[in-house]
C-alpha positions in Angstrom: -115.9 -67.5 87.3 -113.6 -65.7 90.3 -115.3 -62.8 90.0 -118.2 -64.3 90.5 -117.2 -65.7 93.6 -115.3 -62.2 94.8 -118.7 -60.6 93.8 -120.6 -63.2 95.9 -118.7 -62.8 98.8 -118.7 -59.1 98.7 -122.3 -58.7 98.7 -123.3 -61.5 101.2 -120.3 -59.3 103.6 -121.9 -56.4 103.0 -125.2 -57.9 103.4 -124.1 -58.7 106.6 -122.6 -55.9 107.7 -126.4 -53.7 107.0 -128.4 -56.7 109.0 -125.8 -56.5 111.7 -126.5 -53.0 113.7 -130.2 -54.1 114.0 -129.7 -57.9 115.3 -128.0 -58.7 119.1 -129.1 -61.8 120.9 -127.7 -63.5 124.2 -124.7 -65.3 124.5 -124.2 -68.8 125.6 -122.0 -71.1 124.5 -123.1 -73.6 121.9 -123.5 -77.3 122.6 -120.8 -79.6 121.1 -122.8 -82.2 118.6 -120.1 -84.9 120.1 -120.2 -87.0 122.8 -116.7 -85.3 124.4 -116.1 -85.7 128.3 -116.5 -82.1 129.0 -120.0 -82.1 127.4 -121.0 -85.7 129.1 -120.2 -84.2 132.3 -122.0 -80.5 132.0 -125.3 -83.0 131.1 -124.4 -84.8 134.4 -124.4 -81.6 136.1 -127.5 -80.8 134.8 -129.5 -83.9 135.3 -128.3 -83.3 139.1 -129.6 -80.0 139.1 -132.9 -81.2 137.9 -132.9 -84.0 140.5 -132.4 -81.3 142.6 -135.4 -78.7 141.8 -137.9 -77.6 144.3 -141.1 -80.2 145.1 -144.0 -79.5 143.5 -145.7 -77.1 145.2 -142.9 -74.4 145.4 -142.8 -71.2 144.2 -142.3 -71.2 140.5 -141.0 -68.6 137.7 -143.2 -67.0 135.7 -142.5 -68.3 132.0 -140.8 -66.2 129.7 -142.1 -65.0 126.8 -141.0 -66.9 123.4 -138.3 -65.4 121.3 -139.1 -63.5 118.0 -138.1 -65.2 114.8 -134.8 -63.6 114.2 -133.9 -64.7 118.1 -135.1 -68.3 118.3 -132.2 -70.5 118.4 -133.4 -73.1 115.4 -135.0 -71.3 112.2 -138.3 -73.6 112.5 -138.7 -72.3 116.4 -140.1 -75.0 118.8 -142.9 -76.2 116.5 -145.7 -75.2 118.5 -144.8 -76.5 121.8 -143.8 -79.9 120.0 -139.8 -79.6 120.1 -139.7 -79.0 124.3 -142.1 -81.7 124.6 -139.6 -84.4 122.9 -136.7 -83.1 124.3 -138.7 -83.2 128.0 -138.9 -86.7 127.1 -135.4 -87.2 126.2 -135.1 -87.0 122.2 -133.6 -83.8 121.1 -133.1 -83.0 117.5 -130.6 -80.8 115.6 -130.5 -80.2 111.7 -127.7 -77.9 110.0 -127.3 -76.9 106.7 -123.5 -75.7 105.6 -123.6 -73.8 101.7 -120.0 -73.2 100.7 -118.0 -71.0 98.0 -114.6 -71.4 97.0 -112.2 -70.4 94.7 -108.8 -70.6 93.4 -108.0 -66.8 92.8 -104.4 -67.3 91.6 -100.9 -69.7 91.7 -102.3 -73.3 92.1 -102.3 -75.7 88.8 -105.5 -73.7 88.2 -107.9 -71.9 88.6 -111.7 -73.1 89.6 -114.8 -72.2 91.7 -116.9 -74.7 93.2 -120.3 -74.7 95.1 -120.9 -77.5 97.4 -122.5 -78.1 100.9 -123.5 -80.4 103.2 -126.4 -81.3 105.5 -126.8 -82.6 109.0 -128.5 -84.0 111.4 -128.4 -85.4 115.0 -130.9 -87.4 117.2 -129.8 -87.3 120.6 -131.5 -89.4 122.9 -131.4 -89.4 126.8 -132.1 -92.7 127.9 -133.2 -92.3 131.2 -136.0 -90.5 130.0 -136.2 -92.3 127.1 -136.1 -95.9 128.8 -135.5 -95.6 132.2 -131.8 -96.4 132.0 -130.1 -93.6 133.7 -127.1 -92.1 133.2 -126.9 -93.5 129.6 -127.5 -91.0 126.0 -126.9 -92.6 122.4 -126.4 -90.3 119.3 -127.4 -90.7 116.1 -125.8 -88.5 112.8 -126.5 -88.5 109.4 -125.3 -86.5 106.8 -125.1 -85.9 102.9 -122.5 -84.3 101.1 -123.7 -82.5 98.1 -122.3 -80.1 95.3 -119.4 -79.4 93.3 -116.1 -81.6 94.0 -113.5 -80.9 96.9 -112.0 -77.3 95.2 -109.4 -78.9 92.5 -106.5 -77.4 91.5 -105.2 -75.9 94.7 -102.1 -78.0 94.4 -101.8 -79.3 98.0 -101.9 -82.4 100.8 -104.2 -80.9 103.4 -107.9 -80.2 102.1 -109.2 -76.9 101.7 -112.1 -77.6 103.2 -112.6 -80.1 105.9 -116.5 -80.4 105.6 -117.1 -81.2 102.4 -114.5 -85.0 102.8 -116.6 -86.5 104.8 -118.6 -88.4 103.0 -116.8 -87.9 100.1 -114.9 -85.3 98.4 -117.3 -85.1 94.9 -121.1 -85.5 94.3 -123.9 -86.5 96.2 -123.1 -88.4 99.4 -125.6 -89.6 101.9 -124.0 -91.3 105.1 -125.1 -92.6 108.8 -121.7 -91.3 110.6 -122.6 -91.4 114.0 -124.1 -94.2 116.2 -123.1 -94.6 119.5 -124.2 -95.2 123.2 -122.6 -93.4 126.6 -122.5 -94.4 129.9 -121.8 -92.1 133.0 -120.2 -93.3 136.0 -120.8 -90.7 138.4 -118.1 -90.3 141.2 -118.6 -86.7 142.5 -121.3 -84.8 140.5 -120.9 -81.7 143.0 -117.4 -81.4 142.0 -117.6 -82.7 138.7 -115.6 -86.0 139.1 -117.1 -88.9 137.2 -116.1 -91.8 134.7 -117.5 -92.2 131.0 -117.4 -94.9 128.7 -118.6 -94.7 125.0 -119.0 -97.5 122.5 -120.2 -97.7 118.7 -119.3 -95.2 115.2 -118.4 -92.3 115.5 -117.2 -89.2 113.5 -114.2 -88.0 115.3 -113.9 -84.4 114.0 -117.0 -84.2 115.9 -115.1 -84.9 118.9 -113.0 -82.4 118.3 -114.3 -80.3 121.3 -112.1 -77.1 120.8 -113.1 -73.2 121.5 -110.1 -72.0 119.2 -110.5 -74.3 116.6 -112.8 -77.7 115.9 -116.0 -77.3 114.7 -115.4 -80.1 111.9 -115.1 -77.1 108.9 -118.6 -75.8 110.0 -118.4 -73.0 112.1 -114.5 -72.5 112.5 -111.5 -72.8 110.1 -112.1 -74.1 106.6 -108.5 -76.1 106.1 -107.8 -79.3 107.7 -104.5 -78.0 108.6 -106.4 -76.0 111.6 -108.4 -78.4 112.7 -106.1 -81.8 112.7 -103.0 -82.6 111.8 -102.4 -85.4 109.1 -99.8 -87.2 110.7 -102.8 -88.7 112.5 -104.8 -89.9 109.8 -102.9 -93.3 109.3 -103.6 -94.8 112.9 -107.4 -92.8 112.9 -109.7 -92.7 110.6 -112.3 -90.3 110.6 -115.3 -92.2 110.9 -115.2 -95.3 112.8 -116.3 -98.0 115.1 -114.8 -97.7 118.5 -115.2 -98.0 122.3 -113.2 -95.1 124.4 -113.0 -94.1 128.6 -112.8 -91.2 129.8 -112.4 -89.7 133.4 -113.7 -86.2 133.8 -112.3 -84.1 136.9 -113.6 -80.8 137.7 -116.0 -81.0 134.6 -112.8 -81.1 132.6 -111.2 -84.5 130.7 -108.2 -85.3 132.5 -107.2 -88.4 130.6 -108.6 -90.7 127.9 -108.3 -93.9 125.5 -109.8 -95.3 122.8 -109.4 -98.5 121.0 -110.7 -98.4 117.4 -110.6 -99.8 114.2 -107.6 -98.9 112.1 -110.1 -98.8 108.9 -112.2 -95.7 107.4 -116.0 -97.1 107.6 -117.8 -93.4 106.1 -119.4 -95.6 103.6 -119.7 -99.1 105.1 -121.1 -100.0 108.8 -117.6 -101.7 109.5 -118.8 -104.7 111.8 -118.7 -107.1 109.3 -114.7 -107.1 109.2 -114.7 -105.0 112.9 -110.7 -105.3 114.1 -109.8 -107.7 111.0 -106.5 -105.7 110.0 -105.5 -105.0 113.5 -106.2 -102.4 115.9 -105.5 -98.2 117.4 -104.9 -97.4 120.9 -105.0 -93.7 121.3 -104.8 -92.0 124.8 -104.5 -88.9 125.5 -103.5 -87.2 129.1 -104.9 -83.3 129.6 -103.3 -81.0 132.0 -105.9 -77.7 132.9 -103.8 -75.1 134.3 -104.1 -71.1 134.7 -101.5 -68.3 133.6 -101.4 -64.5 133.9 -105.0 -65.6 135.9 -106.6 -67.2 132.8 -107.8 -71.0 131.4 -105.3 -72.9 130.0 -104.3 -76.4 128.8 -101.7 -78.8 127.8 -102.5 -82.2 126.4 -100.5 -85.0 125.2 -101.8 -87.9 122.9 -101.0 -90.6 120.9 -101.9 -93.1 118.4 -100.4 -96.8 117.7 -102.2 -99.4 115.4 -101.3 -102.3 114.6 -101.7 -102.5 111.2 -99.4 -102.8 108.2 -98.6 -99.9 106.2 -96.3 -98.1 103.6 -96.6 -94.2 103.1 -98.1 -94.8 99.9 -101.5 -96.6 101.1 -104.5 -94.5 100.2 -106.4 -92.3 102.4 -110.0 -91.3 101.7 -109.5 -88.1 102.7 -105.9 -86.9 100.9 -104.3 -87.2 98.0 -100.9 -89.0 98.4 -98.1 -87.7 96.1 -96.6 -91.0 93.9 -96.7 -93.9 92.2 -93.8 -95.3 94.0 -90.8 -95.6 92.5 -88.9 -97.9 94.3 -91.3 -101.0 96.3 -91.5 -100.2 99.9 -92.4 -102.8 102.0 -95.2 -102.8 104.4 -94.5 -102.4 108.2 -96.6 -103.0 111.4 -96.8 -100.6 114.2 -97.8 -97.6 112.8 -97.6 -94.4 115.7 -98.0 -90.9 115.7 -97.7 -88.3 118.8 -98.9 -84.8 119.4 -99.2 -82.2 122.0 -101.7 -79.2 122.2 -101.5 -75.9 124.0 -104.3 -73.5 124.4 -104.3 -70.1 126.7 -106.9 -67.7 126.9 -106.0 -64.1 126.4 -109.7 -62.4 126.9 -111.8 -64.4 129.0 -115.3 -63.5 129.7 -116.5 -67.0 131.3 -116.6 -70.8 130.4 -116.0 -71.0 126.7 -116.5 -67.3 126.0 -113.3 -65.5 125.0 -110.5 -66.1 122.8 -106.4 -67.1 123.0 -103.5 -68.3 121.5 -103.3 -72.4 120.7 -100.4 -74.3 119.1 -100.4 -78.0 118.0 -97.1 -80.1 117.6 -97.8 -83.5 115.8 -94.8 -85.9 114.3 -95.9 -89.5 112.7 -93.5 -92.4 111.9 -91.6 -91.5 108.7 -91.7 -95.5 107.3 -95.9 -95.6 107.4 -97.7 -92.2 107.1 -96.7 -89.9 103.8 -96.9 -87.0 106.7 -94.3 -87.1 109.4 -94.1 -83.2 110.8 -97.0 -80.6 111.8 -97.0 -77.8 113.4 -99.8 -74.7 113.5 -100.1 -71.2 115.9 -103.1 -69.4 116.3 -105.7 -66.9 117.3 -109.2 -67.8 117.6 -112.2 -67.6 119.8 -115.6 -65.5 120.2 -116.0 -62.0 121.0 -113.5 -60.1 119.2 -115.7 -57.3 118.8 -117.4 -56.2 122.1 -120.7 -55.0 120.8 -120.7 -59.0 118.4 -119.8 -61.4 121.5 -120.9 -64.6 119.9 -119.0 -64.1 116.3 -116.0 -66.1 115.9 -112.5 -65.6 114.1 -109.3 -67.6 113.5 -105.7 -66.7 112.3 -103.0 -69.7 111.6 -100.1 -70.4 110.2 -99.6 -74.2 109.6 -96.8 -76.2 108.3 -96.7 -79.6 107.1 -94.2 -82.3 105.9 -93.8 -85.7 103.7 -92.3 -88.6 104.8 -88.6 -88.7 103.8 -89.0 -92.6 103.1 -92.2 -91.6 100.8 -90.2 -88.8 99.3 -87.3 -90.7 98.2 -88.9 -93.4 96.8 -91.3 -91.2 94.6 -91.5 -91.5 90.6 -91.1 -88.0 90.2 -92.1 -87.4 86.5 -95.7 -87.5 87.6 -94.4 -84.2 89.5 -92.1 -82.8 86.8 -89.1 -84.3 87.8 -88.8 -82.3 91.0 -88.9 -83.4 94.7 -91.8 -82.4 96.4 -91.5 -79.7 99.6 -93.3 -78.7 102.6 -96.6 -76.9 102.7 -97.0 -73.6 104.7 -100.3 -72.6 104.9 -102.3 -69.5 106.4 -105.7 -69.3 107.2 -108.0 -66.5 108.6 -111.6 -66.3 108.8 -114.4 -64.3 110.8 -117.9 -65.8 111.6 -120.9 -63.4 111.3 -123.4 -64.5 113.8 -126.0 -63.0 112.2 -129.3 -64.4 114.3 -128.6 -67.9 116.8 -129.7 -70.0 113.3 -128.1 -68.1 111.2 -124.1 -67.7 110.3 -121.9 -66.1 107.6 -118.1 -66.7 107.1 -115.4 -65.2 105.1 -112.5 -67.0 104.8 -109.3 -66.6 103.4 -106.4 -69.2 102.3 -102.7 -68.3 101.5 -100.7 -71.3 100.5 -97.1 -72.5 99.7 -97.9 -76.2 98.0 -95.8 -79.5 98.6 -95.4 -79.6 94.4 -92.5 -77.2 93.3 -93.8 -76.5 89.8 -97.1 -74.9 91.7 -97.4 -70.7 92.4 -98.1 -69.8 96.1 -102.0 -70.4 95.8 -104.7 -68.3 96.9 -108.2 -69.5 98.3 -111.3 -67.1 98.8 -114.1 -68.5 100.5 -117.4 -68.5 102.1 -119.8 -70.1 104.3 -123.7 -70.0 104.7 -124.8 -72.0 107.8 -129.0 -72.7 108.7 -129.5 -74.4 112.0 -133.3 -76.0 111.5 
């Protein structure tokens, strides 16, 4: 089964590589699906700019003629006129369709190839236009998760690939993940100042608004590990109800906090028992700054819930090592803390360019089965001059259990022997090959947390339709 899987990526690669010479398109930078800061406040900027346009009357620019097939931005083109009517109006719709590969080539416990994938789609309203309320949007996302199961076999705590969890890690999943309202406060739209407050679901690896890494396994790194770090996952879920505010400075966050529930609601809506086990906080304080004369950023964050835990308590999305061998009791205050750095090494305007980024996460050793994280990277767009939108990643990750989780363990279910840190390298490259459609290799090389388990190497690819 591997080599059909090596053959498969081979050809598609190659495939590539032919269509490549005869396919360029213009760059600009592709909208974030979630409702981050940054994104709220480029659409406040635009809906000033639009406030702004000349009377009617004035001179206006001739239209420009409608892009071919293989350089529309969505594979079914604007429907005759149909699509830029709606989103004149204030609905806009996106649909994307992620196809994935992956094997376990060798090491692991063994070896297996799966085919899975997973299908999207936003409704993003603007409801000023929509309802005269201005300065308000909602979002809607639904999704189903289809294929082959989460790649077994692989050995390790941080999932292989990150898109096809959510809804669930096997079979045929359909799932409302997103539904949420924003409102704008505007404090100085020519300088990009402004306030914003969000309410309702949301899926947070959405909000993951990142040009080195994010993109929720669907356009950037497969592995979890490059993405997020665990440590997080016991005070925030990835889908959830919540209500968060933000104040944007300079059309960048400078500082946010949400208050969620401490519960993952993928599969249920979540306000029947909304806050009934306690409740996160989660701020987070941004720093923009500039070295050697390019972007760059710090940010600090947190997480506390209040909610009682033990490091064995399930979560959807991992596989915790036990039983327990010894009973651990449950504990309140649950907390994790992280810091991100990102710096731009080639930087050809807003969001266009890559850099180096780091992440440093540590999570409270008597609650979460993950306590230490670290990852360093490349990534961005434009590696290659003549292919400025394809993207590429390179990471090293390392992850650790809890010691309190690790001592308490019934190790016969891992053959008797202590389990150990996961190091884990990643490193993909994005073939844009027209705006709708994207081809990724991707490549995993991993040290597992079980002992008894060879170094373990992942093949991979991705096949991505925008509609």
């Amino acid at each position: 089964m591997y080599s059909m899987v090596r053959a498969f990526v081979v050809t598609t690669v190659f495939i590539t590589v032919l269509l490549i010479p005869g396919i360029s398109y213009a760059q600009d930078a592709t909208p974030s699906p979630s409702p981050s800061p940054a994104t709220v406040a480029s659409a406040a900027e635009k809906e000033k700019s639009e406030e702004q346009e000349p009377a009617a009357g004035a001179a206006a620019k001739p239209a420009e003629p409608a892009p071919d097939f293989w350089h529309q931005e969505t594979m079914t083109g604007d429907w005759g006129g149909t699509r830029t009517r709606w989103k004149e109006k204030g609905v806009d719709l996106e649909f994307k369709l992620s196809n994935f590969v992956q094997g376990v080539a060798s090491g692991g416990v063994s070896q297996s190839t799966v085919l899975n994938g997973k299908f999207e789609m936003w409704w993003k309203l603007d409801l000023g236009k929509v309802a005269g309320w201005k300065w308000w949007s909602a979002e809607i996302k639904s999704e189903v998760r289809f294929g082959g199961p989460l790649l077994p076999g692989v050995g390790t705590i941080n999932p292989v690939n990150t898109a096809e969890i959510v809804p669930s890690a096997a079979g045929t999943s359909p799932a409302i993940t997103a539904v949420n309202f924003t409102r704008i406060i505007p404090k100085d739209l020519a300088k990009g100042d402004l306030y914003v407050i969000s309410f309702g679901r949301f899926d947070l690896l959405d909000t993951i608004d990142e040009q080195f890494f994010g993109g929720a396994g669907t356009e950037k790194f497969f592995n979890i590990a490059q993405i997020g770090p665990l440590t997080v996952l016991r005070q925030v879920p990835l889908v959830t109800n919540l209500g968060s505010f933000a104040y944007v400075k300079g059309g960048e966050p400078r500082f946010t906090i949400a208050v969620m529930d401490p519960n993952d609601h993928t599969l249920d809506s979540g306000i029947d028992d909304l806050f009934a086990d306690g409740v996160t906080f989660a701020p987070t304080v941004f720093f923009p700054v500039k070295y050697f004369g390019k972007t760059a950023k710090h940010s600090f964050g947190g997480a506390i819930t209040t909610k009682k835990y033990t490091p064995f308590d399930a979560i959807r999305q991992i596989i915790i090592p036990g039983p327990a061998l010894n009973p651990v009791q449950p504990q309140r205050g649950s907390w994790s803390i992280s810091y991100v750095f990102r710096q731009y090494f080639v930087e050809r305007g807003k969001k266009d360019g890559w850099g180096l980024f780091s992440q440093i996460s540590f999570a409270d050793k008597d609650t979460s089965p993950i306590t230490v994280f670290y990852d360093v990277g490349l990534g961005g767009n434009g590696l290659i001059k003549s292919r400025p939108k394809d993207e590429f990643g390179f990471s090293y990750a390392y992850t650790d259990l809890s010691s309190v989780l690790k001592d308490n363990l019934n190790l016969i279910s891992l053959g008797g022997i202590r389990p150990r840190s996961e190091h884990q390298v990643e490193m993909f490259y994005n073939f844009h090959i027209t705006p709708w459609m994207q081809l990724t290799g991707d490549l995993q090389l991993i040290r597992p947390t079980r002992r008894t388990v060879d170094n373990t190497v992942v093949p991979g690819a991705r096949l991505v339709f925008i509609f």
